[in-house]
VMD Tcl script that draws the C-alpha trace (Angstrom):
set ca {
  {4.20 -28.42 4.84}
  {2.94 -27.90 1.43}
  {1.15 -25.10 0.01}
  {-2.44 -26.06 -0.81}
  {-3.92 -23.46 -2.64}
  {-7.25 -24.50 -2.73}
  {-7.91 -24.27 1.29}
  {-9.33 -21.27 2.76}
  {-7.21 -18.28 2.91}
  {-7.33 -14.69 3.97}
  {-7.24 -13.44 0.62}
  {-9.45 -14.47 -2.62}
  {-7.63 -17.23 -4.47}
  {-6.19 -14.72 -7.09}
  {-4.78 -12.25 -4.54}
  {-3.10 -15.19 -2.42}
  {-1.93 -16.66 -5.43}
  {-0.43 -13.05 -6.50}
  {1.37 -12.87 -2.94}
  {2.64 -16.41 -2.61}
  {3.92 -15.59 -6.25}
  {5.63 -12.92 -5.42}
  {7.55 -14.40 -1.75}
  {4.63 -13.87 0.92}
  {3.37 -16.45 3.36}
  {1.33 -16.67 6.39}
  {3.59 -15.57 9.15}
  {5.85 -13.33 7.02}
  {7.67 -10.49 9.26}
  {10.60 -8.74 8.70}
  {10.76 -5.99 11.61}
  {14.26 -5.25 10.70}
  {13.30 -3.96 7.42}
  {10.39 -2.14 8.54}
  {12.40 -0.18 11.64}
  {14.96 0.57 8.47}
  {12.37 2.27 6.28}
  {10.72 4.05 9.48}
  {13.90 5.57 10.76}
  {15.09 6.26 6.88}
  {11.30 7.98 6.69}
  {11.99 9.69 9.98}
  {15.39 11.57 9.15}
  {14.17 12.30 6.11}
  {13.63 16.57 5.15}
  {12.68 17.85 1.88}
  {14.21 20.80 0.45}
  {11.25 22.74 1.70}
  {11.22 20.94 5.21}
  {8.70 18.48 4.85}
  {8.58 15.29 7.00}
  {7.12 12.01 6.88}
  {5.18 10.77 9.91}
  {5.72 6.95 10.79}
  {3.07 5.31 12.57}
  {2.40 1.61 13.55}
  {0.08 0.79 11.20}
  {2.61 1.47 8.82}
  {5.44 -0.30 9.99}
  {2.90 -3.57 10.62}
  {1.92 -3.47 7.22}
  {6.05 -3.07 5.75}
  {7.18 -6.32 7.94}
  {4.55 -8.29 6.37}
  {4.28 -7.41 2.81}
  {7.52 -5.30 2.56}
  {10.14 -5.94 -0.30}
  {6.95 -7.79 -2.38}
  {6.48 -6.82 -6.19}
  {3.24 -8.40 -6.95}
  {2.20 -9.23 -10.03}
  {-1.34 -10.23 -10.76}
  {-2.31 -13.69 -11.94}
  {-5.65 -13.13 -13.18}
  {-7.64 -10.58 -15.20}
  {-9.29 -7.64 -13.73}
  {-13.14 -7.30 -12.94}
  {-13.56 -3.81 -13.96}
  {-10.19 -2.42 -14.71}
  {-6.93 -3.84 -15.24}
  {-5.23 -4.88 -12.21}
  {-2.58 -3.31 -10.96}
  {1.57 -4.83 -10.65}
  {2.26 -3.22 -7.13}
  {6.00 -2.77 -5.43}
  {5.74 -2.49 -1.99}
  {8.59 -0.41 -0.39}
  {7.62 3.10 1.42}
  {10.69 4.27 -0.07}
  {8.77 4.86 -3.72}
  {7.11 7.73 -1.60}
  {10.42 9.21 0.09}
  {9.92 12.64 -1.65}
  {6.11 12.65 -1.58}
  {6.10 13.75 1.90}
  {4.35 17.43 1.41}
  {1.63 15.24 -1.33}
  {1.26 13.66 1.78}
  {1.17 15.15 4.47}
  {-1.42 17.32 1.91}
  {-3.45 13.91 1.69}
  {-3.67 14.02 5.33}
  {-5.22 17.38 6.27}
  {-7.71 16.59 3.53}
  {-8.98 13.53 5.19}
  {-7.82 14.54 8.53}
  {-5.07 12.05 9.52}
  {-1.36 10.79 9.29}
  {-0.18 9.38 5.99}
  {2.87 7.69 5.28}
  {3.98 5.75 1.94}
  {3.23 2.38 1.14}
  {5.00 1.53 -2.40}
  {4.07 2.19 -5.69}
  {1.78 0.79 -8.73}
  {4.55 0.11 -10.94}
  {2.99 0.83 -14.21}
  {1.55 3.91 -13.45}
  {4.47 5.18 -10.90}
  {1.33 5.86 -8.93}
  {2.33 6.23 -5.02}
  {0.51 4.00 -2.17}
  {-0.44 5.31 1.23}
  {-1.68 4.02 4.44}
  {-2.91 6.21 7.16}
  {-2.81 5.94 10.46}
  {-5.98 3.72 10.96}
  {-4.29 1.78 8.58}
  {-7.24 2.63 5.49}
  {-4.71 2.38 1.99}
  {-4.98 4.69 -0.71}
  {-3.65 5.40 -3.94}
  {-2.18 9.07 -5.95}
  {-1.94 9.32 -9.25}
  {-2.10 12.04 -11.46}
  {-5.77 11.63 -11.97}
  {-6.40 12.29 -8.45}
  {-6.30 10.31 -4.93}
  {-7.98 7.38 -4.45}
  {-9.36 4.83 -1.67}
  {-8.62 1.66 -1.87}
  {-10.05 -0.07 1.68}
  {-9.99 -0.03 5.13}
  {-6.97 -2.30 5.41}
  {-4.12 -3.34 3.85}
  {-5.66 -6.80 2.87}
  {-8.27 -5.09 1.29}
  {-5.99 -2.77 -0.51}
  {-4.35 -5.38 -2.10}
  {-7.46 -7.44 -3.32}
  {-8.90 -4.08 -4.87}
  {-5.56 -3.65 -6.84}
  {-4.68 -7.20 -7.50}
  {-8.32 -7.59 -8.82}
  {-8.76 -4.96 -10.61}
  {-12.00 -3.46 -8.91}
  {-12.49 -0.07 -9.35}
  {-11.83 2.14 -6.18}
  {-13.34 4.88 -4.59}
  {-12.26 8.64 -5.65}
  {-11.35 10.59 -2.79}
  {-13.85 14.09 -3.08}
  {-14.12 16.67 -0.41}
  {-17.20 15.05 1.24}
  {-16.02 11.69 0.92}
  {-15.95 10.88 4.13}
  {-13.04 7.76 3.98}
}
mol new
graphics top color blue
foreach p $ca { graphics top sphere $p radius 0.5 }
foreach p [lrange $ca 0 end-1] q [lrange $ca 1 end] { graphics top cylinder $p $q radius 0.2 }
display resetview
């Protein structure tokens, strides 16, 4: 069946443009590669003895979009968009930052990917709300990975995680 871009999607016509692009498609799971990365996450100790935690959220949101580099085909609406790898392995030795992350907002957080041209590491957390660190500070970015990925591959500007934010 063809792909008719102009029929309603779940994702604005950039971001579903970006994600075709870039391999995705309605449908797309690859379990395999998401059990790899959890049980790579899993067995995984830092020097100091930090772990990841896996969760489902996590692994739902590697089978889809796992393995993607997306690039962004339009330009942003209030900062540049953002050319994102995802592949929790980016994060394999961020799991204290994380685990850090999650006390602060009180939850589990595992690694996402990356934004490639910043290096800076993407999160989900349990509920499956994505975030973003960077060495300006941590960052919201929705309340699902779909949303995640239309804030970054839009270029709207997302919320700074404070104390009292709340997310």
């Amino acid at each position: 069946m063809p792909t008719d871009r102009t029929s309603v999607t779940r994702f604005p016509t950039p971001v579903d443009a970006a994600l075709r692009d870039a391999g995705w498609e309605p449908g797309r799971w690859d379990i395999r590669q998401a059990e790899f990365w959890a049980d790579t996450l899993r067995t995984h100790t830092s020097p100091a003895g930090h772990q990841h935690t896996v969760f489902p959220a996590a692994v739902e949101a590697w089978a889809e979009f796992g393995n993607l580099h997306i690039t962004p085909t339009a330009p942003g609406r209030q900062i540049t968009p953002a050319t994102v790898r995802l592949d929790p392995l980016a994060g394999l030795h961020m799991a204290r930052t994380l685990a850090d992350l999650g006390r602060a907002i009180d939850t589990q957080v595992c690694p996402l990917g990356e934004e490639t041209d910043s290096q800076a590491v993407l999160a989900i957390d349990a509920d499956g709300r994505v975030y973003t660190l960077d060495h300006t500070g941590d960052w919201y970015l929705g309340p699902d990975i779909d949303q995640a990925l239309t804030t970054l591959l839009t270029g709207t500007l997302p919320t700074r995680l404070t104390p009292h934010s709340g997310n």
